[in-house]
PAFI-803747 format. One record per atom (N, C-alpha, C): x, z, y; atom name; residue in one letter. Coordinates in steps of 0.001 Angstrom, whole numbers, plus 500000, padded with zeros to 6 digits. Last residue first. Example, Ala and Ser with C-alpha at 12.3 -4.5 7.8 and 13.67 -1.06 7.14 Angstrom:
BEGIN
{x=512850&z=507080&y=497750&site=N&code=S}
{x=513670&z=507140&y=498940&site=CA&code=S}
{x=512900&z=507870&y=500030&site=C&code=S}
{x=513190&z=507800&y=494310&site=N&code=A}
{x=512300&z=507800&y=495500&site=CA&code=A}
{x=513200&z=507800&y=496700&site=C&code=A}
***
This chain:
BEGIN
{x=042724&z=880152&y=284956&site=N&code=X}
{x=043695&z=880943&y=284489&site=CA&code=X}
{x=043200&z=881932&y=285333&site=C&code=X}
{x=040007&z=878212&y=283132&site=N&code=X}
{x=040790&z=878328&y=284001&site=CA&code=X}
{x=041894&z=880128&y=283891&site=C&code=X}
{x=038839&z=878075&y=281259&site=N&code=X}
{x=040085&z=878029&y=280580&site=CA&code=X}
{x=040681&z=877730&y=281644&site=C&code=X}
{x=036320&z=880431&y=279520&site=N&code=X}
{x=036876&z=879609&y=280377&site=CA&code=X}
{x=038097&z=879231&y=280019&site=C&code=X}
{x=034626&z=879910&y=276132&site=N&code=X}
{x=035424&z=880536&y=277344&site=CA&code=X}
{x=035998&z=879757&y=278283&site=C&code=X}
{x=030648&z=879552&y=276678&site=N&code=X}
{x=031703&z=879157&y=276448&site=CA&code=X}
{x=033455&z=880111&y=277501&site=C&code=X}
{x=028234&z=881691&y=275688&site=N&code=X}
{x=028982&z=881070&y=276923&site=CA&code=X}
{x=030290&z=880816&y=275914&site=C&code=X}
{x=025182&z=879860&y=273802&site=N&code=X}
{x=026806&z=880814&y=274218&site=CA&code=X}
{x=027508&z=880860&y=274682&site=C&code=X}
{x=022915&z=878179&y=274166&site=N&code=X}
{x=023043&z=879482&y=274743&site=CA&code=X}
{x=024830&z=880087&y=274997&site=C&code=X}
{x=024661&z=875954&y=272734&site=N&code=X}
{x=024090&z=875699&y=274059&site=CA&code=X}
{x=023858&z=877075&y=274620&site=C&code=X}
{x=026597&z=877367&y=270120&site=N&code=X}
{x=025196&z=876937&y=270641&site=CA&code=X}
{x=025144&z=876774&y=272152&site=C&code=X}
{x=029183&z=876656&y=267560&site=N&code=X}
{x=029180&z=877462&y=269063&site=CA&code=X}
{x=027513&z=876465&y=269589&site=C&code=X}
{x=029681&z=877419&y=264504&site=N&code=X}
{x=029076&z=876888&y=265197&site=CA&code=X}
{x=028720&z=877032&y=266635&site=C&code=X}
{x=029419&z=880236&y=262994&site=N&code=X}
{x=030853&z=879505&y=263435&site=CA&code=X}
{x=030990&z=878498&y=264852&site=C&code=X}
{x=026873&z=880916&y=262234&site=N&code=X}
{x=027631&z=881659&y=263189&site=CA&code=X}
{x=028899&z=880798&y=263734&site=C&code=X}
{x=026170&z=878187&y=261016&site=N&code=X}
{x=025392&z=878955&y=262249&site=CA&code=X}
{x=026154&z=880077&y=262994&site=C&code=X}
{x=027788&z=878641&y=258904&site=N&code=X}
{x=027852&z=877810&y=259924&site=CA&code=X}
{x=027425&z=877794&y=260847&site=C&code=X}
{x=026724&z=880851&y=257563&site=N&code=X}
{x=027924&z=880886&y=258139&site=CA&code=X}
{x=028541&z=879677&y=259087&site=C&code=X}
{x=024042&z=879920&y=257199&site=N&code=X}
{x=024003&z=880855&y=257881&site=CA&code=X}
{x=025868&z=881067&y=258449&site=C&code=X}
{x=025031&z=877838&y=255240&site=N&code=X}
{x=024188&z=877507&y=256311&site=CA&code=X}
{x=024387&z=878415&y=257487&site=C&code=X}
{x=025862&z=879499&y=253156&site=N&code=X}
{x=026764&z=877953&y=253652&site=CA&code=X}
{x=025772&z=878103&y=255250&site=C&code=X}
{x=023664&z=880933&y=252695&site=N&code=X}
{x=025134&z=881137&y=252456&site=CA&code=X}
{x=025725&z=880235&y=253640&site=C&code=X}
{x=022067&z=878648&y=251101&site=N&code=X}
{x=021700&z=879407&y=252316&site=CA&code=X}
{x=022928&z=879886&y=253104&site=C&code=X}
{x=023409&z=877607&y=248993&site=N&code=X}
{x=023302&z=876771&y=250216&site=CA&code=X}
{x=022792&z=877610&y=251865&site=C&code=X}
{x=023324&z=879622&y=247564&site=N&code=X}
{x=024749&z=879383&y=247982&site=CA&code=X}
{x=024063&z=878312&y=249101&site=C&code=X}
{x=020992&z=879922&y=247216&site=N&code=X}
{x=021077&z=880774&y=247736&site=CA&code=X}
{x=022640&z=880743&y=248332&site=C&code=X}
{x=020659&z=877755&y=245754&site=N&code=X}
{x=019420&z=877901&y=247297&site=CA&code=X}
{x=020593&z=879332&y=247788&site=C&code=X}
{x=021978&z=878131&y=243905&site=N&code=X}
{x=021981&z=876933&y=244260&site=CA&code=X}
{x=021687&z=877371&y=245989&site=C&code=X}
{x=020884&z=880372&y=242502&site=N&code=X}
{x=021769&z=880192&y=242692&site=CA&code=X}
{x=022713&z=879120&y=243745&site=C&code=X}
{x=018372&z=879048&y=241317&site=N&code=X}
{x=018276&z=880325&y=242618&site=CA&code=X}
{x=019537&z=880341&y=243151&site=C&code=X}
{x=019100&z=877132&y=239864&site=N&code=X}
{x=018393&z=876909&y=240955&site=CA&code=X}
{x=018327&z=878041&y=242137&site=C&code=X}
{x=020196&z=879029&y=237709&site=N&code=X}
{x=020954&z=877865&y=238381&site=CA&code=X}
{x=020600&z=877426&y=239827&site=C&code=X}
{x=017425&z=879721&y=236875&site=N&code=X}
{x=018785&z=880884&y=237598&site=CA&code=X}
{x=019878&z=879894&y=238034&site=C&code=X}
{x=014746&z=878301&y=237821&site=N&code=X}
{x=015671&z=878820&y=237089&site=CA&code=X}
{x=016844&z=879209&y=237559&site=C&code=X}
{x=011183&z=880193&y=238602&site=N&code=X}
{x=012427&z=879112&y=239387&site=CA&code=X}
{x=013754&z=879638&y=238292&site=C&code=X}
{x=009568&z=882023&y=237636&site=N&code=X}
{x=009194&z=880672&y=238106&site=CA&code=X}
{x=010754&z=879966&y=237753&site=C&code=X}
{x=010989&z=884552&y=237450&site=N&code=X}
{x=010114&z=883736&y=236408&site=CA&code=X}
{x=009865&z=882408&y=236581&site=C&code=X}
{x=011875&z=884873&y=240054&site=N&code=X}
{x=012522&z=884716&y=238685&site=CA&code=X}
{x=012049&z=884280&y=237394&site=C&code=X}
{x=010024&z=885760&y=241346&site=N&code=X}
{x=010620&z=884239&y=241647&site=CA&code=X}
{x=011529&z=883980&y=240654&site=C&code=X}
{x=009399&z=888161&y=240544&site=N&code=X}
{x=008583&z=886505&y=240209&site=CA&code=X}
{x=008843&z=885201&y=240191&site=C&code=X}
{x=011439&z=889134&y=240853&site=N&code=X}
{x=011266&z=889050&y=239642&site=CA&code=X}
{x=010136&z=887722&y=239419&site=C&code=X}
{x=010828&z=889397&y=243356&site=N&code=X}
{x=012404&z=888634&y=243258&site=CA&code=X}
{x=011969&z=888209&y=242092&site=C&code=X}
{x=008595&z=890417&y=244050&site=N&code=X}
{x=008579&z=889044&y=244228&site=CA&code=X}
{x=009971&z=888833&y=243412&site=C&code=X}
{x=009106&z=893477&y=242981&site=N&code=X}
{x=008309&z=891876&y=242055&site=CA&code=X}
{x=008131&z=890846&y=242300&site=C&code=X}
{x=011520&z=893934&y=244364&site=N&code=X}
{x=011650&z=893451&y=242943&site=CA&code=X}
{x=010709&z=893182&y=242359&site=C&code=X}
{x=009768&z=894139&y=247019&site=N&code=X}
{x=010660&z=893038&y=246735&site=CA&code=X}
{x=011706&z=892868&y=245620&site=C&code=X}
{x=008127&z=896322&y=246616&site=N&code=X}
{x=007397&z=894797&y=246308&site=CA&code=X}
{x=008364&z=894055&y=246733&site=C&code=X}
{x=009957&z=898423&y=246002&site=N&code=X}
{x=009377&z=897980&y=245112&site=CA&code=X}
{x=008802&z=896538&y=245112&site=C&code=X}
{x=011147&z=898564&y=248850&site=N&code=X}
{x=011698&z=897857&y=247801&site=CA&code=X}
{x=011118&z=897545&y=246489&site=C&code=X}
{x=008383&z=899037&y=249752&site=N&code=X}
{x=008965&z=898053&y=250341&site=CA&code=X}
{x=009926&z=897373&y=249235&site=C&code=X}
{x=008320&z=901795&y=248513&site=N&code=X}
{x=007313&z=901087&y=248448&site=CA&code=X}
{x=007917&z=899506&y=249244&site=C&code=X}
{x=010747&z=903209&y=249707&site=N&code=X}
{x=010198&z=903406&y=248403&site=CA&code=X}
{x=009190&z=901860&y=247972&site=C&code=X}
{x=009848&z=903141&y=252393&site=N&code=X}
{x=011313&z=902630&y=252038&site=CA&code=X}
{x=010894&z=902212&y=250104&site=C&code=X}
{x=007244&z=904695&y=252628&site=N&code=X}
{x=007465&z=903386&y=252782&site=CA&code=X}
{x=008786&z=902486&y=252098&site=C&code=X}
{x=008589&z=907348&y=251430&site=N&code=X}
{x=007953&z=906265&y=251115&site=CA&code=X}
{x=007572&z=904716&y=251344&site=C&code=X}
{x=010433&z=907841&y=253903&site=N&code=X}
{x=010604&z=907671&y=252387&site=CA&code=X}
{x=010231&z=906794&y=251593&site=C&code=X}
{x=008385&z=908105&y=255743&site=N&code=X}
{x=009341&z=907121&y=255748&site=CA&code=X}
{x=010076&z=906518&y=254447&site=C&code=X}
{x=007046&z=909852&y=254323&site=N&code=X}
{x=006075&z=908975&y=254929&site=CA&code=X}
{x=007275&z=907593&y=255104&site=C&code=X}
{x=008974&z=912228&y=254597&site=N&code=X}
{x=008279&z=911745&y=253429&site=CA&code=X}
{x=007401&z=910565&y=253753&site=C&code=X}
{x=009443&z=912381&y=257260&site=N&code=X}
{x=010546&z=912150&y=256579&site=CA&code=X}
{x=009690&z=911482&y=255342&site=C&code=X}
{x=006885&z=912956&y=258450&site=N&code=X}
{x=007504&z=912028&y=258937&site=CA&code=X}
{x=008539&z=911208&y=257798&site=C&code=X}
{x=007034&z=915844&y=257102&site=N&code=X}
{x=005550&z=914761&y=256821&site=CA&code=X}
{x=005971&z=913063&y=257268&site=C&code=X}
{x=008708&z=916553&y=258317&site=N&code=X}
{x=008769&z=916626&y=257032&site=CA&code=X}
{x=007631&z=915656&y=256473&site=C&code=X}
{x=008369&z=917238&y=260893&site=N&code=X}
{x=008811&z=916759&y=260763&site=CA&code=X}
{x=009158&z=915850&y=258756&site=C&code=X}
{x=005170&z=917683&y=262430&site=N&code=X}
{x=005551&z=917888&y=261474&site=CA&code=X}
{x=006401&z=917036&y=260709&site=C&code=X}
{x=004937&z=917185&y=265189&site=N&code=X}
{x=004567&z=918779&y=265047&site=CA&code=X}
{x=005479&z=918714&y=263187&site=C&code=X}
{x=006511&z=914813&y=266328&site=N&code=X}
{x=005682&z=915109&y=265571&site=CA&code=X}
{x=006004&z=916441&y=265500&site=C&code=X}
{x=008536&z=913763&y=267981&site=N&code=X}
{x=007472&z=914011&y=268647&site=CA&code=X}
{x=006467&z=914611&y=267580&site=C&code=X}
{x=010460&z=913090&y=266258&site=N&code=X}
{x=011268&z=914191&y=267474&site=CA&code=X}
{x=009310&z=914558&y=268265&site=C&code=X}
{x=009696&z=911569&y=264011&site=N&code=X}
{x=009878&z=912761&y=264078&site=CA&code=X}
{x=010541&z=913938&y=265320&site=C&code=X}
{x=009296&z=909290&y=266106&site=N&code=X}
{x=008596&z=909948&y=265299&site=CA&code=X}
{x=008392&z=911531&y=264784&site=C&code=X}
{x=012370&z=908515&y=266521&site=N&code=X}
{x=011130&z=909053&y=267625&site=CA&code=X}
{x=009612&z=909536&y=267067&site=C&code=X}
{x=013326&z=907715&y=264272&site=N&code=X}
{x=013803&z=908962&y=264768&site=CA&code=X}
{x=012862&z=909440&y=265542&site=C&code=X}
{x=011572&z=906003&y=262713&site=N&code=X}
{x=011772&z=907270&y=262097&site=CA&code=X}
{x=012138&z=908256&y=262960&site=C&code=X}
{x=012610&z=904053&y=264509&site=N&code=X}
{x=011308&z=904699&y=264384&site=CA&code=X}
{x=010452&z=905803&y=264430&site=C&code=X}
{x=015085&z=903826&y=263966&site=N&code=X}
{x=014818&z=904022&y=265556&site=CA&code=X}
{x=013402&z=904836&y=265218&site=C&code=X}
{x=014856&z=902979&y=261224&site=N&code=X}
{x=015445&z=904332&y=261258&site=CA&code=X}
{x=014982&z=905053&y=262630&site=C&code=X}
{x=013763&z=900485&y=261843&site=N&code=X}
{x=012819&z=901076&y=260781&site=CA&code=X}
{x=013848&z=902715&y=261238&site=C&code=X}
{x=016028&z=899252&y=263053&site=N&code=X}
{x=014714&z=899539&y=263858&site=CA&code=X}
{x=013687&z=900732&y=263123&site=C&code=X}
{x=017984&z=899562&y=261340&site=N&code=X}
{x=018424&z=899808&y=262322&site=CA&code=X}
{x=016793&z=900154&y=263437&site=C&code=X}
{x=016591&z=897448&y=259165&site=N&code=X}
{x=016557&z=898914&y=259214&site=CA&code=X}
{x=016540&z=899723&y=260200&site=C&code=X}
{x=016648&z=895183&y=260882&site=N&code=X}
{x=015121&z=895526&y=260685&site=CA&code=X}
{x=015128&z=896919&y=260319&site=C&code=X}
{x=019149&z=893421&y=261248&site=N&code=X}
{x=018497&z=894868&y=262364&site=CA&code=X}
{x=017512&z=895291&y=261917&site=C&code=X}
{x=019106&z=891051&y=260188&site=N&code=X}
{x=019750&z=892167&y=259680&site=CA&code=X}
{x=019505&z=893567&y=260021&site=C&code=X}
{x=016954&z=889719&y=261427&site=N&code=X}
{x=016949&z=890362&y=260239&site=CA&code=X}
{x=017865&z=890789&y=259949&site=C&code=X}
{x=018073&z=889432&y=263974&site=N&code=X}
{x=017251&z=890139&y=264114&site=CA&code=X}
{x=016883&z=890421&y=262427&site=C&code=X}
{x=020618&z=887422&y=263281&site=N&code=X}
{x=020960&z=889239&y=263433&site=CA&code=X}
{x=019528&z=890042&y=263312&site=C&code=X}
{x=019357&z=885709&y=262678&site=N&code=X}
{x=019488&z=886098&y=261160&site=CA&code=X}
{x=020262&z=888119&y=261944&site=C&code=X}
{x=018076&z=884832&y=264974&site=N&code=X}
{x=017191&z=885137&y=263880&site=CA&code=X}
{x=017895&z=885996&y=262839&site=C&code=X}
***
């Protein structure tokens, strides 16, 4: 989960590229992407900001060190999917 959200640009750029390799008009592509980019970060400084209004800065702080904590344990953490190494020679 947390690689597939780190990848979301990495996909959003893939996009961009095949887009503009097939479009008559590359510039229309570029600005369209732009924008979106533009427009994406905008509505995640009015949620942040909302959530900033609501919830107090100790508290965000809190969630967000616990998240932190979590997600690095999740990587550290060896899962039933991951091969384990061998330890024959």
């Amino acid at each position: 989960m947390m690689v597939f959200l780190s990848e979301l640009g990495d996909k959003s750029q893939l996009a961009a590229i095949t887009l503009s390799s097939r479009s008559k008009s590359p510039r229309i592509v570029f600005l369209g992407t732009a924008a979106a980019l533009i427009f994406t970060s905008f509505l995640g400084v009015l949620a942040g900001e909302g959530v900033a209004q609501l919830l107090p800065t100790y508290f965000l702080k809190a969630i967000a060190a616990i998240g932190f904590a979590f997600m690095g344990l999740c990587l550290l953490w060896p899962t039933a999917e991951s091969p384990q190494k061998s330890q024959d020679p």
